[in-house]
N, C-alpha and C positions, 0 to 999 in steps of 0.2 A: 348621760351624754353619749353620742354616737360620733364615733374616730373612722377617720377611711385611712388605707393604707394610700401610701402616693401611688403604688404602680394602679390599684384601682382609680382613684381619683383621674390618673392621667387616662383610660381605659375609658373613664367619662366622659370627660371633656372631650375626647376625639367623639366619642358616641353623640355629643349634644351637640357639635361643628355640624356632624353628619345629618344629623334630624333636624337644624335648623336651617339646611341649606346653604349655609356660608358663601361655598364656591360653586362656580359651573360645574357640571361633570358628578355632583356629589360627591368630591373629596375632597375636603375642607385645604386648602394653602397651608393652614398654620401646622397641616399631619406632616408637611414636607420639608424637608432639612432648609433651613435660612441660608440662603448663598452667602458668605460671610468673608469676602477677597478684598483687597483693600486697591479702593478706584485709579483710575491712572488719572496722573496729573492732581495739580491742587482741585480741593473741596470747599462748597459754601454749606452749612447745614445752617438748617432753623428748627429755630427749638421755641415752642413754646411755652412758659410759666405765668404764674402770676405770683411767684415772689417776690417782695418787697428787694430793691437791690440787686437783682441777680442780673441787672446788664452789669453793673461792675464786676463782680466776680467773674461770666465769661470775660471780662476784658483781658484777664489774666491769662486764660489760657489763650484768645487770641493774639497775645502777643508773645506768646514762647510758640507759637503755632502756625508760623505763615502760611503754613501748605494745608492747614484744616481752620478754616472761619468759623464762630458759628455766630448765624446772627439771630437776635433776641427776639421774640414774640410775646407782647404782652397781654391779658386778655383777665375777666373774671375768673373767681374761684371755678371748680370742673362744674359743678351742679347748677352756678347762673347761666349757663352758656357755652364753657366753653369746650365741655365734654361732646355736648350735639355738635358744635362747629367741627371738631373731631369727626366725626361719624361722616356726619353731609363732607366733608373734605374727602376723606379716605375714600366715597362711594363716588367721588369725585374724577379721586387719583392724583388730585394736587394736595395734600398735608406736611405738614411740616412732617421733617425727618422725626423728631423728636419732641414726646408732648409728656408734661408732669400727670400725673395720673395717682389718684388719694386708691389703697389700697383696697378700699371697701371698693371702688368702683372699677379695680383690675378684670375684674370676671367678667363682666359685664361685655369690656373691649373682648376677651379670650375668645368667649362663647360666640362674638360676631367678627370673630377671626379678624379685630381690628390692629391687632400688635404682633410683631413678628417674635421668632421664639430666638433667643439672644444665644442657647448654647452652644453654637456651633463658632461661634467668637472667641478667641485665644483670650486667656483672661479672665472669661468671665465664671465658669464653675471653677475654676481656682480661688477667685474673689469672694468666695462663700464663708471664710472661715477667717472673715473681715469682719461680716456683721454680726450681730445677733441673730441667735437661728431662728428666732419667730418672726424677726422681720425679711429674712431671706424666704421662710417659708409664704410669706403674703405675696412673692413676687412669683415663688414657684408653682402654688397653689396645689402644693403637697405633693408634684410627680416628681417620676425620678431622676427627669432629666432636663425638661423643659425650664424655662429661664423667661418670663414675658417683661420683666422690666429691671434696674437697679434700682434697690430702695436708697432714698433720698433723706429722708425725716421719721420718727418717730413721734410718738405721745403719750408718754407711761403718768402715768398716775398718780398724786399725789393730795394730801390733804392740806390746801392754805386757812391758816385758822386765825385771827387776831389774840397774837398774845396777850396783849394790853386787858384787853374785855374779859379773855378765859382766868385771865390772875386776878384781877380786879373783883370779879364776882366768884373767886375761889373753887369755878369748875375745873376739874383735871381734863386735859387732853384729849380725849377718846382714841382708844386702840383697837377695839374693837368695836361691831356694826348693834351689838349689846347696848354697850358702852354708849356709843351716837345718840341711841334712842332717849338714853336718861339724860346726857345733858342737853340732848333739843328740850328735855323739858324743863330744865334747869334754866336756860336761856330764854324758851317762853314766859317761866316766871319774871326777870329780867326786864322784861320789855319785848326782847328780840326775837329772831330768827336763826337757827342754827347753819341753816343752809338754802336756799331758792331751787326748788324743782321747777328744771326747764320744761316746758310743754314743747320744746320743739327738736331739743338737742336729742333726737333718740339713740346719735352716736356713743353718746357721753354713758344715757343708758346700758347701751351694749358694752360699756369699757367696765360697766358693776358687773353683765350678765359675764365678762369673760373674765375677770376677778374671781368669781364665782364655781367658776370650771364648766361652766353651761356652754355651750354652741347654737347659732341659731339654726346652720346648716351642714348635712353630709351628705356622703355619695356614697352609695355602696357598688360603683363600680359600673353599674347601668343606668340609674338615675338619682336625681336631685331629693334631697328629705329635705322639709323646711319646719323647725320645732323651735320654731318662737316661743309656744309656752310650755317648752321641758320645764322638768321640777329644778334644777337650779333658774332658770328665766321666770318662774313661777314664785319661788322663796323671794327673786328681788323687787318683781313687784310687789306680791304682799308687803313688804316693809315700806315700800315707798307710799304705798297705799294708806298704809297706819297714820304714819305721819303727816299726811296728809288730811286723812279723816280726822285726827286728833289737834290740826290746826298746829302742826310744828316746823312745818316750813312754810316760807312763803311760794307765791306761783308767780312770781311778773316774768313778762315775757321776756328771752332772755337780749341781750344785745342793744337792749333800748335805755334810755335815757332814767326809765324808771330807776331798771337794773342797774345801772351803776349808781344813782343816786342810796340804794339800798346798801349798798356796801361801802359809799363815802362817806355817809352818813352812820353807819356802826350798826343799821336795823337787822342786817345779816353778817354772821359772824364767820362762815365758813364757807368754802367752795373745794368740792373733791373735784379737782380739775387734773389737764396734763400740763406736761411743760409748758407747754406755751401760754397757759394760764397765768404765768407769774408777767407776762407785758399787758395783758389784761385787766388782773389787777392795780395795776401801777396808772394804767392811763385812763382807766373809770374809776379809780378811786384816789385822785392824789391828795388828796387830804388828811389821806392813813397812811404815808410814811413811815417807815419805821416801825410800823405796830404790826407787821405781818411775819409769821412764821409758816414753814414747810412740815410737815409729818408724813409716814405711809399713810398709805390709806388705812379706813379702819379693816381688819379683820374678822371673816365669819367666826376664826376658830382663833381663840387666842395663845398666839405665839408662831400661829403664822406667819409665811411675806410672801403672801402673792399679790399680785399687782396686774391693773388691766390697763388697756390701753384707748386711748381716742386720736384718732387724728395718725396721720403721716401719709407718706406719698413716695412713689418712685416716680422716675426718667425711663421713660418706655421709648419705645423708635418704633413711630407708628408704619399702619402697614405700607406697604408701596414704595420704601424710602430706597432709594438709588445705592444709599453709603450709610449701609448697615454697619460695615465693618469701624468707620470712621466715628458714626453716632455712638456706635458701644465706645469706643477708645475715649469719647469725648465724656458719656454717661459715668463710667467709671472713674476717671480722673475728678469731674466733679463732689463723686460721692465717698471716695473714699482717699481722696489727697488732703495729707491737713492743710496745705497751704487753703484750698480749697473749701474745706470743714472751717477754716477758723474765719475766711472771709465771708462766706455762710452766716455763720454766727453772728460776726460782726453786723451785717446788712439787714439780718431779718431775724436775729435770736431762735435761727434752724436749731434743732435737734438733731443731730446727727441717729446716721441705725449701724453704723460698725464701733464693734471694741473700744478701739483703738481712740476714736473721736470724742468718746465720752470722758478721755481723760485730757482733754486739750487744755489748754491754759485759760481758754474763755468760758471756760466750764467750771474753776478750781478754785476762783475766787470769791470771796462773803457780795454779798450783795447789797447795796445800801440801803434800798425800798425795805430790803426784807432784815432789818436790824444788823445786818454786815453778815446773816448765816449764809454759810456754805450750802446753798437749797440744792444745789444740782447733785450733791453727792447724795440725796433723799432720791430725784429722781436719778440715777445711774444705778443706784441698788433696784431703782423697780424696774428699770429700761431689764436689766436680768430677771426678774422673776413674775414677767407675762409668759404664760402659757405658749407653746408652740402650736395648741388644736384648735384656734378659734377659726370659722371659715367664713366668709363672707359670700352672700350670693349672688345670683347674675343679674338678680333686679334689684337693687338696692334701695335705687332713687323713689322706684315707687311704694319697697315697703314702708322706709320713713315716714313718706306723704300718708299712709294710710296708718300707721302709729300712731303719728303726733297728730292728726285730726282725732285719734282716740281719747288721746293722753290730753289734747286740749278740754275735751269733752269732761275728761274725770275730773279735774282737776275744779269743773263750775258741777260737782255730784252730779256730773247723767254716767251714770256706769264704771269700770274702774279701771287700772290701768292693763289686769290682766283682759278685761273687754278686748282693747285697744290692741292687744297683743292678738287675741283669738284672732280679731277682725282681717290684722295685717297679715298672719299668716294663713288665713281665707284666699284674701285674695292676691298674695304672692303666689297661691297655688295654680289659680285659676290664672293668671298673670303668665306664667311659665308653661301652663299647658294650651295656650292662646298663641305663647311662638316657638310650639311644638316641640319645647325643653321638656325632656323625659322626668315628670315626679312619680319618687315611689307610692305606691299604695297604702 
């Protein structure tokens, strides 16, 4: 696995601003200090999310907050839409102050100097030793200084397995990725499915590959390396691939109608999901009440706890915004006040990414879907021990698309899933060398 140092990292990303052309003049905006003074007179900001709830939660702060508004924008998730609407707005010069932004697609905004750099905002490198340091690192993107959003949510990792089934047919737990392999076969004896490989979630993928200590991407300071099939991203395909050739998981696609029938129905028996898996379960499958428990994930090496991640998001203050200083003041209160954290929770069952919020009271108590276990305290041990090196790159959107058209392939035997891997890191290459983003050789 290949690690950058932040000051290199930060060394690149000014390098890849420069050689994509970002700014007029050829020096990118985002090289230059963020004015960060706080406006005269009352502020209106707009922020836009697509979290379930989140005008109530602003409600809160617009009422202890006369002299800073913010009004809500609601819109698709970043990938149906509303990430480009970003982009065409910014190149616009009308965009909302404030836009949710999933950390895989951080870079993306950086490298096209869509996000202003927060640290020159009182507050905000003080607020570092709030969150967890790998999800502070998703926002810093490894330099030493710069700041492009506040993380908002997290998605550490966990294994939901039906108790009910694993006692009943007298299979043990699996703790290990060993372990996994014999009772999917234990299970296909059974009848069942241990677990449904997504053909499309490649995220979920990367949350095994960065489990794993694998990375997809590095920078050595001048340019981009993209090693989708390093030997840890290589070991987790292969197994997936086994299981697959050996007929022990099923493949329905995921999010559909099948897929939850598959798991109301008891024909699949586990899902290595993140947190937010557990409303997932609950509302595709309610007919298993009660019959679900939480574990770590399995481990390569047993007596391990690492743990990978899928999913989360910060509050970025896109670029061009008038009330930088206001949007940070507004960004941070949201993501790291409990009153804040716990009305979060309440609204949309957020994940919180500081310390502090993963011991909230909405966090502490048995769950009743999940037999009354305390599941969150499964995830808050893994929210700690995801790796700080995983990096995400500046095209994202398109490597997925070019994955999961791999992985849909393997999954009906045309090719396999390291195929699917070669392929996307093919043309993530070619991808980045098309808008003049620096890859190494």
């Amino acid at each position: 696995m290949q690690h950058t140092s932040k000051k290199a990292l930060a060394v690149a990303l000014t390098a890849t601003l420069l050689l994509t052309g970002c700014a007029a003049g050829g020096t990118p905006e985002s090289a230059e200090t963020t004015v960060c003074e706080p406006s005269d007179g009352d502020v209106t900001l707009e922020f836009t999310s697509w979290i379930p709830g989140i005008e109530d939660v602003v409600s809160i702060w617009n009422d202890a907050n006369p002299d800073i508004q913010v009004k809500v924008q609601t819109g698709p998730n970043g990938n149906s839409g509303t990430y480009q609407n970003f982009f065409n707005q910014i190149a616009a010069g009308n965009a909302s102050d404030l836009g949710q932004i999933e950390y895989d697609a951080l870079p993306n905004f950086v490298v096209q100097d869509g996000v202003e750099d927060l640290s020159a905002c009182a507050d905000v490198v003080a607020a570092e030793d709030q969150f967890v340091d790998w999800a502070w690192g998703q926002v810093t993107l490894g330099t030493d200084s710069s700041v492009y959003g506040i993380p908002q949510d997290t998605g550490p990792m966990g294994l939901f397995y039906r108790t009910d089934l694993f006692q009943q047919n007298g299979i043990a737990v699996p703790t290990t990725w060993d372990e996994y392999k014999e009772a999917a076969k234990q299970v296909r004896a059974a009848g069942g499915y241990i677990t449904n490989f997504s053909q499309s979630d490649i995220n979920q993928f990367a949350g095994f590959v960065w489990q794993a200590g694998g990375d997809w991407f590095a920078n050595d300071g001048s340019a981009w390396t993209v090693s989708l099939t390093g030997d840890d991203s290589t070991k987790v395909a292969d197994y997936w691939q086994e299981l697959i050739d050996e007929d022990l998981v099923s493949t329905y696609p995921a999010w559909t109608d099948e897929w939850n029938n598959a798991y109301n129905s008891g024909q699949v028996w586990t899902w290595n999901s993140a947190v937010w898996g557990a409303n997932s379960i609950s509302s595709g499958a309610p007919d298993t009440a009660g019959n679900w428990s939480v574990a770590a994930l399995p481990q390569w090496t047993a007596g391990e706890n690492a743990a990978g991640n899928w999913g989360g998001s910060s509050v970025a203050v896109l670029k061009g915004s008038e009330h930088v200083y206001e949007a940070t003041k507004f960004a941070l209160w949201l993501n790291t006040s409990d009153e804040a954290l716990t009305a979060l929770a309440d609204a949309a069952n957020l994940y919180p990414a500081t310390t502090d919020g993963l011991k909230l009271p909405a966090f502490s108590e048995g769950v009743e879907f999940y037999g009354g276990q305390k599941i969150y305290d499964v995830f808050a041990d893994a929210a700690t021990s995801v790796s700080p090196d995983f990096t995400w790159g500046p095209t994202m959107t398109q490597t997925y698309a070019d994955v999961s058209d791999g992985f849909k392939a393997a999954v009906s035997g045309q090719g396999t899933l390291l195929d699917a891997l070669a392929k996307g890191q093919s043309t993530t290459i070619k991808t980045l060398e098309s808008q003049s983003i620096p890859v190494a050789e």
